[in-house]
PATI-809920 format. One record per residue: residue number from 0; chain; x, y, z of N, C-alpha, C in turn. Coordinates in steps of 0.001 Angstrom, whole numbers. Atoms other than C-alpha are relative to their C-alpha. Layout:
# PATI-809920
+-----+----+---------+---------+---------+---------+---------+---------+---------+---------+---------+
!   i ! ch !     n.u !     n.v !     n.w !    ca.u !    ca.v !    ca.w !     c.u !     c.v !     c.w !
+-----+----+---------+---------+---------+---------+---------+---------+---------+---------+---------+
! NUM !  A !       X !       Y !       Z !       X !       Y !       Z !       X !       Y !       Z !
...
+-----+----+---------+---------+---------+---------+---------+---------+---------+---------+---------+
***
This chain:
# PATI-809920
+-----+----+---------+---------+---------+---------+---------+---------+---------+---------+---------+
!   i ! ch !     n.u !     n.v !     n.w !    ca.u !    ca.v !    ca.w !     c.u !     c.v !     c.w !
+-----+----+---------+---------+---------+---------+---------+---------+---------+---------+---------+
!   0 !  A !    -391 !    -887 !    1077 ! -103355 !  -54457 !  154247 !   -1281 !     614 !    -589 !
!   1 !  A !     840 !    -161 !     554 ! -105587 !  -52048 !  152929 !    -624 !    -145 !   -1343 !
!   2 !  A !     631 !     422 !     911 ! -107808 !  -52813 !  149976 !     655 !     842 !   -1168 !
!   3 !  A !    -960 !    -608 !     880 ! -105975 !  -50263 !  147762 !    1588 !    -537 !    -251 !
!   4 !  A !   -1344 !     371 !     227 ! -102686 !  -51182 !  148658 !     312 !   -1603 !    -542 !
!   5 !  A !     101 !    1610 !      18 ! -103782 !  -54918 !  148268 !     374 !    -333 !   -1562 !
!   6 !  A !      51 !     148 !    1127 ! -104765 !  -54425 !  144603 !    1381 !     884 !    -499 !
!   7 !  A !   -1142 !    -110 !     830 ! -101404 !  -52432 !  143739 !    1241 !    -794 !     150 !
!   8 !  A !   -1128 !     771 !     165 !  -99241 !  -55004 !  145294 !    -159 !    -903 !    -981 !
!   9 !  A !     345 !     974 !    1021 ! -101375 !  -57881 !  143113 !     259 !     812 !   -1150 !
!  10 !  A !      -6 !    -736 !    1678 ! -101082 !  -55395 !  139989 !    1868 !    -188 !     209 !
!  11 !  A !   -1487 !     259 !     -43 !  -97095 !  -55390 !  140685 !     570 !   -1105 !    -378 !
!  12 !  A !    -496 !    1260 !     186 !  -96896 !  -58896 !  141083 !    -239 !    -502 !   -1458 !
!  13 !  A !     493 !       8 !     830 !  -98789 !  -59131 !  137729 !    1090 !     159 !    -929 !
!  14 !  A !    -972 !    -739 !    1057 !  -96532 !  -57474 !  135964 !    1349 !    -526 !    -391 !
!  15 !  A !   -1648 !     784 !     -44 !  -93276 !  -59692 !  137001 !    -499 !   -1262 !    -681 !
!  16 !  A !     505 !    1307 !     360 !  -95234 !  -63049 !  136172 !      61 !     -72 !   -1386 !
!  17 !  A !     556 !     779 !    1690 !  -95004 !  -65123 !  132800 !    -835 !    -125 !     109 !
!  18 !  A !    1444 !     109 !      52 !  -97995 !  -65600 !  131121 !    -638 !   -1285 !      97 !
!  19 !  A !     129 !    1573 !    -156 !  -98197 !  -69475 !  131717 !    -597 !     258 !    1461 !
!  20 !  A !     323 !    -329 !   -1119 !  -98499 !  -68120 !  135098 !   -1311 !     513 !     307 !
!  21 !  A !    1355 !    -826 !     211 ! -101000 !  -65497 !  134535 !    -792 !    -559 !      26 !
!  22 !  A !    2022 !     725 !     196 ! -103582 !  -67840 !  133285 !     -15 !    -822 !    1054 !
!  23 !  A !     222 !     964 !   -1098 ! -102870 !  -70230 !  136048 !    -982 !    1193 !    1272 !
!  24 !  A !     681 !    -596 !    -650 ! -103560 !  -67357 !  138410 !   -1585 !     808 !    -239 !
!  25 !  A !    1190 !    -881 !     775 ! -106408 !  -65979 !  136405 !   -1514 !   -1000 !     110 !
!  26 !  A !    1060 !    1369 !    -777 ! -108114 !  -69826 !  137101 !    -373 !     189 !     907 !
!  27 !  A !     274 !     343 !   -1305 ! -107667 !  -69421 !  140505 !    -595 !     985 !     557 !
!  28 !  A !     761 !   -1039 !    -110 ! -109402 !  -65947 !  140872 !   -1199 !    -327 !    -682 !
!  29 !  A !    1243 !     115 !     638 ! -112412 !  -67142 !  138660 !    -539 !    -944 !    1000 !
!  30 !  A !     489 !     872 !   -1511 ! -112612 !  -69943 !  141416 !    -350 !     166 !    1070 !
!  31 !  A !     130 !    -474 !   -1016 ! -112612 !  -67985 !  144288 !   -1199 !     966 !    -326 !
!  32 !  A !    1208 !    -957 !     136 ! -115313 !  -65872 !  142543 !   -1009 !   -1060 !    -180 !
!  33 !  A !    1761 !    1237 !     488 ! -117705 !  -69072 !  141864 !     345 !      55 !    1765 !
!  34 !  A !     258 !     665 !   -1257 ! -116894 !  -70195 !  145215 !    -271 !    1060 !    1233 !
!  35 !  A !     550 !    -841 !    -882 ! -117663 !  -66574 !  147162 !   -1778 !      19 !    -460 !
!  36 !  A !    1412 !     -85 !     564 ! -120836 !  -66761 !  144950 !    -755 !    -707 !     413 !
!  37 !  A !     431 !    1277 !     -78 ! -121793 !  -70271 !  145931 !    -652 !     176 !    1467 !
!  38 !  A !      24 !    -743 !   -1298 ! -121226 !  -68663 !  149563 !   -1408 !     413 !      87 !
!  39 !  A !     928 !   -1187 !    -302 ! -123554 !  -65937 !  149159 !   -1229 !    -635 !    -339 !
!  40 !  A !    1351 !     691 !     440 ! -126340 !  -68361 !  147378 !    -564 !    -916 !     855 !
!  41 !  A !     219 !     893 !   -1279 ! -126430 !  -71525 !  150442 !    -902 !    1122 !     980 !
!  42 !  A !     909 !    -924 !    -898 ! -127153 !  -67843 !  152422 !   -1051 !     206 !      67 !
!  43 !  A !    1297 !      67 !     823 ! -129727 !  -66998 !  150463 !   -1027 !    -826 !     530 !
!  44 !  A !     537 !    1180 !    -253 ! -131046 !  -69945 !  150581 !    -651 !    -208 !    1570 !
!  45 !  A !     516 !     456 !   -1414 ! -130821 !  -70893 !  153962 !   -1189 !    1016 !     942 !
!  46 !  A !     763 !    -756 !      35 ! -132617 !  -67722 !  154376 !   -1180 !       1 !     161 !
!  47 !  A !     999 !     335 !     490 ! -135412 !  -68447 !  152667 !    -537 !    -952 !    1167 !
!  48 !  A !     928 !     917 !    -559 ! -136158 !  -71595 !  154078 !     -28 !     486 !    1643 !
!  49 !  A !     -88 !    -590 !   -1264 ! -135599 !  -69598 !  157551 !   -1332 !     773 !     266 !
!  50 !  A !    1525 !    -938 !    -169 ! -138722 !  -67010 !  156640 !   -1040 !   -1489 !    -291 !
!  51 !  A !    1314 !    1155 !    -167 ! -140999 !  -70471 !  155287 !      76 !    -511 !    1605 !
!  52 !  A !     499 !     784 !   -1048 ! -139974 !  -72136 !  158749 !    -735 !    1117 !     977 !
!  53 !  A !     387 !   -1529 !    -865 ! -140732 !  -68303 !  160302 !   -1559 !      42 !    -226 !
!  54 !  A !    1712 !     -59 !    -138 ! -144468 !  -68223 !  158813 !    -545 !   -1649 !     183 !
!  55 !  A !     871 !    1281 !    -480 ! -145553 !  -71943 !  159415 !     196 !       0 !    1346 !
!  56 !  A !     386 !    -280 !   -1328 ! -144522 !  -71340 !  163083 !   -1011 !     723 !     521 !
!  57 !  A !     826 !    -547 !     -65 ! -147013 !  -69117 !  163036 !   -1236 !    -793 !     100 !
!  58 !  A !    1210 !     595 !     -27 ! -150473 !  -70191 !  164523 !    -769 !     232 !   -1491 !
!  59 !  A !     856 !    -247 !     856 ! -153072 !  -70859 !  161671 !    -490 !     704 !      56 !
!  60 !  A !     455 !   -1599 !     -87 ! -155037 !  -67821 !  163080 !     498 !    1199 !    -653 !
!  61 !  A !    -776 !   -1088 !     -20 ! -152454 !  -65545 !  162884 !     470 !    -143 !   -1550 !
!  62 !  A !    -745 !     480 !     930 ! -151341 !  -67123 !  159369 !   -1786 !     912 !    -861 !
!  63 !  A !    1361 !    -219 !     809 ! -155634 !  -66366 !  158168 !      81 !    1722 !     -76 !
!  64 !  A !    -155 !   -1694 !       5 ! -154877 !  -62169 !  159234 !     327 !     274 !   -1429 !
!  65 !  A !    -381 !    -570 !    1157 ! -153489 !  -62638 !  155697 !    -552 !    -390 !   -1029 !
!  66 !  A !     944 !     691 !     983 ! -155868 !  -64554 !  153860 !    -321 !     935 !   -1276 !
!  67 !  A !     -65 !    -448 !     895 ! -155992 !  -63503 !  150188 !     576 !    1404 !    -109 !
!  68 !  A !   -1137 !    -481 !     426 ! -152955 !  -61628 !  150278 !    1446 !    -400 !    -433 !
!  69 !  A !   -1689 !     228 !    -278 ! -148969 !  -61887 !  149458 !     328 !     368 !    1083 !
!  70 !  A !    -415 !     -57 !   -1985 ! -147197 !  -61813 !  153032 !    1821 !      84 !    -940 !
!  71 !  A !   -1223 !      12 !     112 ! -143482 !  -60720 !  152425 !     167 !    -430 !    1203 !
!  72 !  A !    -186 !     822 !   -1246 ! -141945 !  -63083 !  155094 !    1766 !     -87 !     408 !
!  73 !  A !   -1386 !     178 !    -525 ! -138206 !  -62651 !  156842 !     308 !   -1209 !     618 !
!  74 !  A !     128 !     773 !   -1000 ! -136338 !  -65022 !  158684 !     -45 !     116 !    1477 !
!  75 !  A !     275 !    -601 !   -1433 ! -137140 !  -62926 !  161457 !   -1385 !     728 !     305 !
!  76 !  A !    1051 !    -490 !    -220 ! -140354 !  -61649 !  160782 !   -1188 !     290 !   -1450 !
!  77 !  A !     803 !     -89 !    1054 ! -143381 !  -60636 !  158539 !     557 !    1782 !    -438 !
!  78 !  A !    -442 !   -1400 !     -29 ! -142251 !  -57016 !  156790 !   -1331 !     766 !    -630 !
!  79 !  A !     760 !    -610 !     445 ! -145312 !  -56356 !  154800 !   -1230 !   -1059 !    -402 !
!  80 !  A !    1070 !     578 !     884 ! -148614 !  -57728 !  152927 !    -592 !     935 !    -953 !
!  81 !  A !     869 !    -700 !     925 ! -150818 !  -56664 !  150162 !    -775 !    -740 !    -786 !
!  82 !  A !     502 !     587 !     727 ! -153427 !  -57628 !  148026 !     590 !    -288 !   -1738 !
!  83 !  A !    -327 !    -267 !    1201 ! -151441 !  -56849 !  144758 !    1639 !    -115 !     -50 !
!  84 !  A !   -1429 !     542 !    -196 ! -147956 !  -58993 !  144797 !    1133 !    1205 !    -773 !
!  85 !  A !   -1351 !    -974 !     816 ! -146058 !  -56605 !  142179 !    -105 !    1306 !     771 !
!  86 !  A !     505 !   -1453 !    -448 ! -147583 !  -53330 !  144481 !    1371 !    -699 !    1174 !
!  87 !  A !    -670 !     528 !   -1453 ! -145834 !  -55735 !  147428 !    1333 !     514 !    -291 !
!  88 !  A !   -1226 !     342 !     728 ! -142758 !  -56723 !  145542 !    1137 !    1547 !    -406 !
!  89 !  A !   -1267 !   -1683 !      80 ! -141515 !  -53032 !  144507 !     252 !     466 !    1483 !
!  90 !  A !    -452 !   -1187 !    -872 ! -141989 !  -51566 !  147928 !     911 !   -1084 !     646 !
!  91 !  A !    -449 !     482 !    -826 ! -140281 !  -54498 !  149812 !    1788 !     216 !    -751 !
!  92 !  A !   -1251 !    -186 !     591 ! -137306 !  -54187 !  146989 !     233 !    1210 !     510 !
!  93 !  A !     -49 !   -1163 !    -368 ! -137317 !  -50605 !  147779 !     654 !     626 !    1391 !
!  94 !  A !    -423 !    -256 !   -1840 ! -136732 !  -50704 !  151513 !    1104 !   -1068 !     520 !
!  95 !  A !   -1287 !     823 !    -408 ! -134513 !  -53451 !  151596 !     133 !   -1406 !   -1177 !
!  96 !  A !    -501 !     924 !    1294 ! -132905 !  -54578 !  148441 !     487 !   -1063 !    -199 !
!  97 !  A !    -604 !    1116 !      93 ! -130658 !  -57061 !  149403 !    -232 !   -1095 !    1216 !
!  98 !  A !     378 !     837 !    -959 ! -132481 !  -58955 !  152093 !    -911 !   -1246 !    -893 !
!  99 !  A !     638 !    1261 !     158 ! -133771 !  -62306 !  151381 !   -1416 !    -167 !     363 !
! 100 !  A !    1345 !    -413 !    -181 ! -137653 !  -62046 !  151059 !    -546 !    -889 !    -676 !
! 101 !  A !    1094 !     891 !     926 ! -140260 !  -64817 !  150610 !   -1034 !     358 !     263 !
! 102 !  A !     524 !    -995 !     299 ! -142824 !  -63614 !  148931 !   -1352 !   -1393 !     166 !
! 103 !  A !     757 !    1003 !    -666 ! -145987 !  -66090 !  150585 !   -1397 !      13 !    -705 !
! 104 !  A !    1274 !    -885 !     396 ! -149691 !  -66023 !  148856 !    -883 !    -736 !     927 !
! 105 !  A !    1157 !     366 !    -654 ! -152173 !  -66540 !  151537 !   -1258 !    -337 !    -474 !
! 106 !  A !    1219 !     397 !     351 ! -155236 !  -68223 !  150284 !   -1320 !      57 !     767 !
+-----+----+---------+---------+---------+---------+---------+---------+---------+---------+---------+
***
């Protein structure tokens, strides 16, 4: 069913329901919104620790190319560096907002 038609059958049904009901259903939609959230955060997450295991695979050599910089780090790859983390930090938001980006400081 398409996403339009979805929300006017739920608005229909809405409309027949007591309100004892309502709030019951009104629980169970706040639940399903923690628990898509919860979803999307484990991702996140797992993410993350996907780009740290992504740059420690990395030979120490190849890890020094960045020595006293930030290293934006995927779990698939390196996307950028810079000497100046907030210079990093905008452009990597910039180019890809909703990707999961650890942000590494090479010493």
């Amino acid at each position: 069913m398409p996403h339009d038609e979805t929300k006017q059958r739920l608005y229909e049904l809405l409309t027949e329901l007591p309100i004892g009901k309502l709030a019951t259903l009104l629980h169970f939609a706040l639940f399903l919104q923690r628990e898509a959230a919860n979803v999307d955060e484990k991702a996140w997450e797992r993410d993350i620790r996907m780009a740290e295991n992504y740059w420690f695979s990395l030979s120490e050599a190849a890890r020094q190319n960045y020595a006293g910089k930030a290293v934006a780090v995927t779990r698939i790859g390196i996307l950028d560096a810079d000497t100046d983390l907030n210079s990093l930090q905008v452009r990597i938001h910039a180019h890809y907002p909703n990707q999961p980006v650890l942000y590494h400081l090479e010493p």
